[in-house]
C-alpha positions as CSV (number, residue, x, y, z in Angstrom):
1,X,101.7,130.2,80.6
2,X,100.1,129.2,84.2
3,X,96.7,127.7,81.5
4,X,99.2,125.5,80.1
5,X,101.4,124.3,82.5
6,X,98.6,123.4,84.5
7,X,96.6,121.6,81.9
8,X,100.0,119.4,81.5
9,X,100.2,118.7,85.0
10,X,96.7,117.2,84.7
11,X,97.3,115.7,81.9
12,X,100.6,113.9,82.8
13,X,98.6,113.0,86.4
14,X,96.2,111.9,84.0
15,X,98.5,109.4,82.1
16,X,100.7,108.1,85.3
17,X,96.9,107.1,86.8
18,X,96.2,105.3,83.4
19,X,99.7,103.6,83.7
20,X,99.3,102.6,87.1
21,X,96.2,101.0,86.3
22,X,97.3,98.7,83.5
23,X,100.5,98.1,85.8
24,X,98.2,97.1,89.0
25,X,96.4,94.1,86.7
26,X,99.3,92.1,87.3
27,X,98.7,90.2,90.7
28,X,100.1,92.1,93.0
29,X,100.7,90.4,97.0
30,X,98.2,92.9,98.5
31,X,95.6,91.3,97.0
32,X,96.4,87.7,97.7
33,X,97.7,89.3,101.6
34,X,95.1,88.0,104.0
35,X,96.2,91.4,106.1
36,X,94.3,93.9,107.1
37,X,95.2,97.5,105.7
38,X,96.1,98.5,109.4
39,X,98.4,94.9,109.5
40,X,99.8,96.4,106.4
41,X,100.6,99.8,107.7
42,X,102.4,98.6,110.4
43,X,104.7,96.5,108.4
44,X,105.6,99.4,105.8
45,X,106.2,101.9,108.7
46,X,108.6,99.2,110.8
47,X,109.9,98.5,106.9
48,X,110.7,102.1,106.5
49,X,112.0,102.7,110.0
50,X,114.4,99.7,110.7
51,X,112.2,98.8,114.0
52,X,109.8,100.4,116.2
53,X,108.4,100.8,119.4
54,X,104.8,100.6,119.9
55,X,104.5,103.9,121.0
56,X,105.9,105.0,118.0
57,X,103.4,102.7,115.8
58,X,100.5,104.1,117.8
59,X,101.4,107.8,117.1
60,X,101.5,106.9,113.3
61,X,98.7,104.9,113.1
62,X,96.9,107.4,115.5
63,X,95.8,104.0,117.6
64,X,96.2,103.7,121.1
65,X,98.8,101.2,122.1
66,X,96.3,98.6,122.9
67,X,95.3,98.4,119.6
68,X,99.1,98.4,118.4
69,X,99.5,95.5,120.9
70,X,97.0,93.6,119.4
71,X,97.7,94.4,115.4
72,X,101.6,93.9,116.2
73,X,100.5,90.3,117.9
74,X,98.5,88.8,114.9
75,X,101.5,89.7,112.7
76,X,104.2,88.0,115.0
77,X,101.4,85.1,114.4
78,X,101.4,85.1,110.8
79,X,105.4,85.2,111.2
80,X,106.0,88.6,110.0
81,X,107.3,90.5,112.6
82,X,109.0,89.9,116.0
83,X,109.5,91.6,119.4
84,X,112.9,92.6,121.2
85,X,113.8,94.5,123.9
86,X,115.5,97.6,122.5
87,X,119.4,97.6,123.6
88,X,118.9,101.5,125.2
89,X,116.1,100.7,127.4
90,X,115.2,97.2,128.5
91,X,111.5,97.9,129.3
92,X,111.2,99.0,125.2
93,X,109.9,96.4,122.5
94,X,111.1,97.1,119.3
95,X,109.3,95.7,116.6
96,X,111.0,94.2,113.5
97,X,110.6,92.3,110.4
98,X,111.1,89.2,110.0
99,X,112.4,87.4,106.8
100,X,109.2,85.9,105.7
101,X,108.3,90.0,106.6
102,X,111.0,91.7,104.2
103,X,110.0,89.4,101.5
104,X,106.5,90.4,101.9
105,X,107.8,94.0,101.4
106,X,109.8,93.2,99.1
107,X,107.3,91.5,97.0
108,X,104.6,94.4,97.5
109,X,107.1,97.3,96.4
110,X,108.5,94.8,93.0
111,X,105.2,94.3,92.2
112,X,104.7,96.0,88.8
113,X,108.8,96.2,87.9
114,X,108.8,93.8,85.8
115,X,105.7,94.8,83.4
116,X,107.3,98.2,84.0
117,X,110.6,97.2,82.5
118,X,108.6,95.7,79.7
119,X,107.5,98.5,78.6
120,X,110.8,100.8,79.1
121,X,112.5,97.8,77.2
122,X,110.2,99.0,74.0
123,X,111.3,102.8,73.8
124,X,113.9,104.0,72.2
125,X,117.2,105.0,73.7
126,X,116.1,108.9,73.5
127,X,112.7,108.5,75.0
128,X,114.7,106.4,77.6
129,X,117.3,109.2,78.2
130,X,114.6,111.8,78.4
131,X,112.5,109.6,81.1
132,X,115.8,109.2,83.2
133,X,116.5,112.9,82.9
134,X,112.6,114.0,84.2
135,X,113.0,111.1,86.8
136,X,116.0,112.4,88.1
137,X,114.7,115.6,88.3
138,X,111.5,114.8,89.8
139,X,113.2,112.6,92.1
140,X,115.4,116.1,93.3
141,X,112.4,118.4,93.3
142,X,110.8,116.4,95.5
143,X,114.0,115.7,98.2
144,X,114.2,119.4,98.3
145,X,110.7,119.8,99.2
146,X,110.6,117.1,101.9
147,X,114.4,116.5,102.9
148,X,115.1,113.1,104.8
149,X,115.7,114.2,108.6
């Protein structure tokens, strides 16, 4: 039982790599970004956090803050994030997106739907149920093991 449930899990790995693949041939904004993967790191974690502080960036990033100062000052350059004091302690910067810096996110995590839904929009309605079931469930499985805090 373990033989084949293991040789599944590869094999469905196997598959979603495959997909992924095919899906990434579209152009996708990372590649025409001019950023630098730690540029980019920074804007997904203030993305998923609302804002941060540069301490907070240089813990993640495991950077010192002087690095962070410099990384978080070629993106408030390119327009894609800004600096405010934070409203609990005015000697804090928070660091936010911008607009042109929540399209850029916004473009990087769409990138793909739309071949995606291509695709979904070519199965029938109970492959499509049994996707959305295994999605949801997936999609519990994997709250329980890492619950938002």
């Amino acid at each position: 039982m373990n033989d084949e449930r293991d040789d599944l899990i590869r094999q469905i790995i196997e598959i979603q790599r495959d997909l992924g693949r095919a899906l990434a041939r579209r152009q996708s904004p990372l590649f025409s970004s001019s950023l630098t993967m730690r540029q980019l790191k920074v804007i997904m974690l203030v993305a998923a956090e609302g804002s941060a502080t540069g301490q907070d960036l240089a813990q993640h990033l495991g950077v010192t803050l002087g690095t962070v100062t410099g990384l978080v000052d070629r993106l408030v350059a390119h327009g894609l994030v800004s600096r405010q004091e934070d409203p609990q302690d005015r000697r804090v910067r928070r660091v936010s997106l911008t607009p042109a810096g929540r399209t850029l996110i916004e473009e990087i995590n769409n990138a793909g739907l739309q071949e995606y839904r291509q695709i979904m929009k070519h199965l029938d309605l109970e492959t499509l149920r049994c996707l959305h079931h295994v999605t949801v469930r997936l999609h519990e499985v994997a709250a329980e093991l890492h619950p938002a805090s």
